[in-house]
N, C-alpha and C positions, 0 to 999 in steps of 0.2 A: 476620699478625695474626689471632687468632681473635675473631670477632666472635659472636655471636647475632643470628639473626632469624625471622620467621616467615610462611608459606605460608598462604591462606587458601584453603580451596573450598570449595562449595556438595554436603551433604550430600542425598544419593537417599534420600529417606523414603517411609517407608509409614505408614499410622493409625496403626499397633501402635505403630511408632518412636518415631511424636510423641509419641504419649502418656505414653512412657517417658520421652523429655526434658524435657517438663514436670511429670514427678514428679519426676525428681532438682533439675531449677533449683528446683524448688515448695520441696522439704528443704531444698536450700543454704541458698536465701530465707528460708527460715523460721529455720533458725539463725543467720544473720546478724540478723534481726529480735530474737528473743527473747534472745543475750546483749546485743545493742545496749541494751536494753529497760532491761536489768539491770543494764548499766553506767551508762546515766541515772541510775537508782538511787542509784548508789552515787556519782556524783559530786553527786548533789542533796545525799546526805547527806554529804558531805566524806569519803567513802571512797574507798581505791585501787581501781582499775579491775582487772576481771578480765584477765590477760594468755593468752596462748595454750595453754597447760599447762594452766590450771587450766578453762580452758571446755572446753578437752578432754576432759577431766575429767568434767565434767558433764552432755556432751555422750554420754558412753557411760552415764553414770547416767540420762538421760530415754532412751535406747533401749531400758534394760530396765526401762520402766514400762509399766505399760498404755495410760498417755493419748498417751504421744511415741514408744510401741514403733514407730510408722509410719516412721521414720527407718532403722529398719534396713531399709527396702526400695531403700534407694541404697547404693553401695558406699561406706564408711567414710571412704578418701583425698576424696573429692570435698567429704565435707561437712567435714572436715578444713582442707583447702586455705580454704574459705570463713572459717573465723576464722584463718586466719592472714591473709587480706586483711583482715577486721577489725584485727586487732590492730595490721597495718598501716597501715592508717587512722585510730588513734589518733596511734602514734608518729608518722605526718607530722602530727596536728592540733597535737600538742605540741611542734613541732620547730617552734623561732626563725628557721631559714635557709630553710622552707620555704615558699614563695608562694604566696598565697589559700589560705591553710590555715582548715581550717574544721571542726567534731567532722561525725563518721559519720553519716548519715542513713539512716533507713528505706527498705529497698528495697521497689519497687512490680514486678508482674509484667512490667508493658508496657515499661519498661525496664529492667529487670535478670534477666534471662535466662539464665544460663550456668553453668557447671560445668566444672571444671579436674580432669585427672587428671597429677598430677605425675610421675611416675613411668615411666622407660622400660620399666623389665619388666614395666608392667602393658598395656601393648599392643602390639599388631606389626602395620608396617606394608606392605601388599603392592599394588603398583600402583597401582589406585583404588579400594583397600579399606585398613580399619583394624580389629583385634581390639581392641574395649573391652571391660573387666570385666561380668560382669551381662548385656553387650548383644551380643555376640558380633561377627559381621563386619558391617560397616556401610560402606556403598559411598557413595563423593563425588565429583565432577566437577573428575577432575585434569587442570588445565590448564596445567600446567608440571612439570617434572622437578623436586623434591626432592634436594637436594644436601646435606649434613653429616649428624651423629647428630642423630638426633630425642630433642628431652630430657623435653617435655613436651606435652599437646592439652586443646587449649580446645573446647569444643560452647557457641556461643550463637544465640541468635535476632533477628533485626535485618528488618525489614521484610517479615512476610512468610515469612520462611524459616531452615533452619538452615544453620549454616556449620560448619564444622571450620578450628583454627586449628593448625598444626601448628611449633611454634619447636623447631628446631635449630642445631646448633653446627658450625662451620666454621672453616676456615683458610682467610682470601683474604690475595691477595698487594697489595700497595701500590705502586699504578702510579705518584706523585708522589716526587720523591725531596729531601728538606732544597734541596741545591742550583739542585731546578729554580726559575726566576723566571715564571713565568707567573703574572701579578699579575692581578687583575679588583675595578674596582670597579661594584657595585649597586645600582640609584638602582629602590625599587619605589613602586608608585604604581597609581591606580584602571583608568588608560585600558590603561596598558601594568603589567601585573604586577610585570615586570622589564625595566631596560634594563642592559644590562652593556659596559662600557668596557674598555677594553686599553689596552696600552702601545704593542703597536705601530698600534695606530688599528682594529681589527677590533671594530668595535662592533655588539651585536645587541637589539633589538628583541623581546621575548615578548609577544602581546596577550593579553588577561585574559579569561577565557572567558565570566566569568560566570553562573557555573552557576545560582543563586539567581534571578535577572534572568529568566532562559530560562525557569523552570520556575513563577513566580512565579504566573503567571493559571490553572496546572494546578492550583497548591497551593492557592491560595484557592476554587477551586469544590473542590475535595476538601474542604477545614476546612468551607465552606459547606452542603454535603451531612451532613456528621457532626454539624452543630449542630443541624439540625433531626430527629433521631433520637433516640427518648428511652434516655437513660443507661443503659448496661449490656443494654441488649437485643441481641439477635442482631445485628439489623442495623446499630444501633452498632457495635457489635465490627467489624464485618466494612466500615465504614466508618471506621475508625478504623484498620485495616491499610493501607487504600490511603495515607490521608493519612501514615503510616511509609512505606509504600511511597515517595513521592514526594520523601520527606526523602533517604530514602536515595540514591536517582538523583539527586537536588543533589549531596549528599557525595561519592557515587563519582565523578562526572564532577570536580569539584574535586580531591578527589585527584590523580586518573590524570592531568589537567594540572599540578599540583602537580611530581608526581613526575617524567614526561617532562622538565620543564623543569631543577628540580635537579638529576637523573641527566647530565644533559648538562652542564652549567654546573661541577659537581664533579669530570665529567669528564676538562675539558682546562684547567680552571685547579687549581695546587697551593695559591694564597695568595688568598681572597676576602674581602672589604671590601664591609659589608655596613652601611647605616642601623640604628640602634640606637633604633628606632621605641618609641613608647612607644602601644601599638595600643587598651590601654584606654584611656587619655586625649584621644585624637584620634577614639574614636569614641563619647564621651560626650554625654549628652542637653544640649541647650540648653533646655529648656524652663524652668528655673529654675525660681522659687517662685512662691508666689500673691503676695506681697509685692513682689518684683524676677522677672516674667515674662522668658523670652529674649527673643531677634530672630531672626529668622530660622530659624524653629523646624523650621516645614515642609522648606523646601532641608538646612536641617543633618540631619535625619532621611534624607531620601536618600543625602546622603553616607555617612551613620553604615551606612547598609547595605549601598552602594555597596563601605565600605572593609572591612566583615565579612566583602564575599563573594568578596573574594580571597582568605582564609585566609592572610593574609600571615605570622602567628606561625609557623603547620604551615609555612609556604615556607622560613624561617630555620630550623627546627628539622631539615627534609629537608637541606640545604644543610647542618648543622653534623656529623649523624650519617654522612653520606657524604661530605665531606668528610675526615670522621677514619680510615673506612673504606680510604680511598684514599692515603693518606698526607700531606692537606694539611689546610690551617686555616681559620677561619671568622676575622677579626676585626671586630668589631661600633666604627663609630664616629658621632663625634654629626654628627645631621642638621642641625643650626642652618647656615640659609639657603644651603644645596647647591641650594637650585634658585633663587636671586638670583644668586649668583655667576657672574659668566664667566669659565672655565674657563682662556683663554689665559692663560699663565705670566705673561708678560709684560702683564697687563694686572688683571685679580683684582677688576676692580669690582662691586661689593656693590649691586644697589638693586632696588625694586619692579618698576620701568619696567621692567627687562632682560626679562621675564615677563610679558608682557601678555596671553596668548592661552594654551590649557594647552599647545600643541603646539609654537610654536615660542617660543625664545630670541635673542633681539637684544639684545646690548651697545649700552648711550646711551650710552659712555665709546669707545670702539674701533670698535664696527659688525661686529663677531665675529656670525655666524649660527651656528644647532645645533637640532638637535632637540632640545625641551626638557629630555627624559628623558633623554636621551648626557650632556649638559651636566651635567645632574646627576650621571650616573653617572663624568664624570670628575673634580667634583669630591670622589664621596666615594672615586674612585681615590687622587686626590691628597693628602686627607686620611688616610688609610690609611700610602700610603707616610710621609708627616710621621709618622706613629705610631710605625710600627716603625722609623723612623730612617733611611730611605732616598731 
């Protein structure tokens, strides 16, 4: 199977470097800004929206002007690629099939950062160095072996520093085969991330790292510190990196347990049976109106961030993409009361009581014991198998 994927590392700069990077994002930015601007425009006035061609278009006409000639200081492709992710961004805002779709908004520098060179012949890449256009050889912290053609590189800026994103294309082979049965069902949840069931009883446990949790009393004296800095001054700025700084150490550690966990899980099962969580819904405010106040406002708000900072969606979405990788399938089924149910075949009883504690599962009907999260995870085994018919 040929797949695409992509390499990240962390770019060896110098001032000179930087400040070249932030003149090419600054361009991008700026074009992404001013046709956004102009398609406002034209939808306020019931006019069709500029598509790719024709900002393109216009895009070489404000290079040869005096006021926008600053654009030709980045290489063409890069500010190129940036309205074609506009354009992008239109057709998914106007596409019916796609979810939380929403029009293009205005990029800010502190987060939108980056610049894309499409094109393999416009660089070459050697060890731990890369030839980009305009910028010559540009050295980055390779920490693993690059495998396929490299098709495209991304340069952005995320806490602090730059990266190089490096997507290539490959042929891997597919370890799963149609016939194998290695069935898994997936019961995920706050305490334990994941709990995963078998068939033949080899059931495993992933605890939930909690990255958000860990890092929560660094982040709020970081936000603490940056609030009382007056706006846009030096020392803001440079308090206002640290607070990216610390986001980003949440995300990466979430990640990197994310991924550990799926890579394995994709691994040695072909066929997974996965809750079909609806993650915005279950992690919505209680607070209600002024009219009809919530209950329980406070506890549901911890949960609400409790169940955010397992990045449960990114876990099904790792699970779905390597899974396919590998030659087996993801099938997503309904959660309705997988964690009341007791599991034994011969027995199926449905109630509160079975669930009294988060950790352990006691049948009122049989006296069946389990770990709560097994329990669940066999019965959305079981449910699964019912699905596909087995």
């Amino acid at each position: 199977m040929i797949i695409r994927h992509g390499y990240k590392f962390r770019i060896k700069t110098t001032p000179e470097l930087e400040e070249t990077f932030w003149c090419y994002a600054g361009h991008c930015r700026f074009a992404w800004n001013y046709f956004l601007s102009l398609n406002k425009c034209r939808l306020k006035n019931k006019q069709r929206i500029m598509r790719y061609y024709e900002m393109d278009f216009w895009s070489k006409v404000l290079k040869d002007s005096e006021e926008y000639g600053f654009l030709r200081e980045a290489p063409a492709h890069i500010i190129q690629q940036k309205l074609r992710d506009l354009e992008t961004a239109y057709s998914d805002a106007f596409d019916k099939n796609q979810p939380n779709k929403r029009l293009p908004r205005k990029r800010k520098k502190t987060l939108h950062s980056s610049f894309r060179f499409p094109e393999p012949k416009q660089f070459e890449i050697e060890n731990s160095r890369v030839k980009l256009p305009k910028l010559g050889w540009v050295r980055f912290n390779n920490s693993q072996k690059i495998i396929g053609t490299p098709k495209n590189i991304t340069i952005s800026y995320e806490g602090g520093h730059w990266y190089i994103s490096i997507q290539v294309e490959r042929n891997i082979a597919q370890i799963h085969s149609i016939n194998d049965k290695s069935y898994a069902g997936i019961d995920m949840g706050v305490v334990n991330v994941a709990a995963v069931a078998t068939l033949d009883n080899k059931n495993t446990l992933y605890e939930s790292r909690n990255s958000y949790k860990n890092k929560e009393e660094k982040l709020a004296k970081a936000q603490r510190k940056l609030s009382r800095k007056v706006k846009f001054s030096k020392n803001w700025r440079k308090a206002k990196v640290k607070v990216q700084k610390v986001h980003k150490e949440i995300a990466d550690a979430r990640k990197d347990h994310l991924h550990k966990i799926s890579h394995e899980i994709s691994k040695n099962h072909a066929i997974i049976f996965i809750e079909d969580l609806k993650i915005k819904n279950m992690s919505a405010s209680a607070s209600g109106t002024q009219d009809k106040p919530g209950k329980n406002v406070k506890a549901k708000s911890g949960l609400n961030k409790a169940i955010l900072d397992q990045g449960l969606g990114e876990f099904r979405r790792q699970l779905e993409y390597k899974s396919h990788w590998k030659g087996g399938q993801v099938v997503a089924v309904a959660p309705h009361y997988t964690s009341q149910k007791c599991s034994r075949v011969e027995c199926g009883h449905v109630a509160k009581d079975n669930r009294k504690t988060q950790a352990k599962f006691l049948c009122v009907a049989c006296g069946f014991s389990e770990h709560a999260d097994i329990n669940s995870a066999k019965n959305v085994l079981a449910a699964g198998l019912g699905r596909v018919g087995l």
